[in-house]
Structure formats: structure tokens, C-alpha cells
N, C-alpha and C positions, 0 to 999 in steps of 0.2 A: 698821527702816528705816534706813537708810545714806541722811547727809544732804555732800553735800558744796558746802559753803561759800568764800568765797575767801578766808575769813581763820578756819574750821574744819571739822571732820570728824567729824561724831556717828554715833556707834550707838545708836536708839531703840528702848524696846521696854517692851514692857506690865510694870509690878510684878507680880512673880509673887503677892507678898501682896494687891493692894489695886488691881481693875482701874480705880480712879479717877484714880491715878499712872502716869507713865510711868519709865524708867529710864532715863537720858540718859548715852552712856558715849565717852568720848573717849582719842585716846591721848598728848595735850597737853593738860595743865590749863586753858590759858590758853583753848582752844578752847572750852570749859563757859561760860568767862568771855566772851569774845567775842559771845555770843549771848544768854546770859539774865544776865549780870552778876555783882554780887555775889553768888552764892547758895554753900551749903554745897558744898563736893567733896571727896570721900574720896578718898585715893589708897590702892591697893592692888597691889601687887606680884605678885603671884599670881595675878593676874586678866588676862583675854585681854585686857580694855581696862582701863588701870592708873588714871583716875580715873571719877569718875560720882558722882552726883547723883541724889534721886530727886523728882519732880516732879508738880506737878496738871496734868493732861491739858490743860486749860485755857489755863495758863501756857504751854505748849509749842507749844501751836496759836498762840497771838498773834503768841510772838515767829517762827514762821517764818511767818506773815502778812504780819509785818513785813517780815523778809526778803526775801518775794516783792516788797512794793510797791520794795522798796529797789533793784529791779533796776536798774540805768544802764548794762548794759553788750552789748553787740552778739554779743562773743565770752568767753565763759567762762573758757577758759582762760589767756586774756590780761589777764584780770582779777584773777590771783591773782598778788599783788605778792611773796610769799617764796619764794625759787627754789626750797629745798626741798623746799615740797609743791607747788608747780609742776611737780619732776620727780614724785614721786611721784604726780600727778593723771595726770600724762601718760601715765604706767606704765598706772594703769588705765583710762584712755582707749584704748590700746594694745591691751588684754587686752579689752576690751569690744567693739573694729573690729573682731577677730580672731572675736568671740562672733556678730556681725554678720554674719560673710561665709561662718560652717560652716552 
């Protein structure tokens, strides 16, 4: 699952070891942090997403619980204060219109 936030951008996905865990994988550390806090992040290099975490399904269900109630905002993308991944959202808002209208 592809989560996009306006202050991150997860890739979720089941622990291949341990379907109790999920595998929360980001391509800014800070993003990991933004969302579940203090928790462990590995950074790897080599990897299609260079940090991640791995997590109790439980855990990850709350905090984008939390998320959802946290909603305040009318327009999405006008909600994500770092220009950065503002263009970059926009990019795949773009590719997504584009998904829309084939």
C-alpha cells in the first residue's frame, strides 16, 4: 500500500517472515519518523526504498487512524507545506489524470 501523507510517503507491505508485522518502507527517513515516531530505521542502500522499519500490524493501523481523524484540510494538495514533494505529488497526481482518462 502506497500511503501518501503531506508531511510523508510510505510503502507498506506484509513481513515476508511474520504475517503479524508489516514492513513500512520510505524514501526519507524523516518520513518513518513523522508518522510512528521514535522507532528503529534501517537505512539501506541497495534497497528500491533506502529506509524501513518493521512493525506490529496493530501499530500501523492506529497511527493511520490517527491520520485520518487528523484530517483539516479541504484540498490535499495544498496541504503539503514542502515544495519538493509538493511537485513530486503533483507529478503523480498528473500520471494518475492521465490513468483516469485512458
Amino acid at each position: 500500500m502506497w500511503v501518501f501523507l503531506n508531511d510523508a510517503f510510505l510503502s507498506i507491505v506484509q513481513d515476508m517472515d511474520d504475517p503479524d508485522r508489516l514492513l513500512v518502507r520510505a524514501r526519507h527517513e524523516q518520513d518513518v519518523e513523522n508518522v510512528f515516531g521514535a522507532v528503529e530505521v534501517a537505512e539501506t542502500e541497495d534497497a528500491d526504498y533506502r529506509f524501513r522499519t518493521f512493525l506490529p500490524r496493530a501499530t500501523v493501523a492506529e497511527a493511520m487512524k490517527k491520520q485520518t481523524e487528523a484530517i483539516d484540510y479541504t484540498n490535499f494538495k495544498n496541504s503539503v507545506p514542502d515544495h519538493k514533494r509538493h511537485d513530486a505529488y503533483m507529478g503523480v497526481w498528473q500520471v494518475m489524470r492521465r490513468f483516469q482518462k485512458s
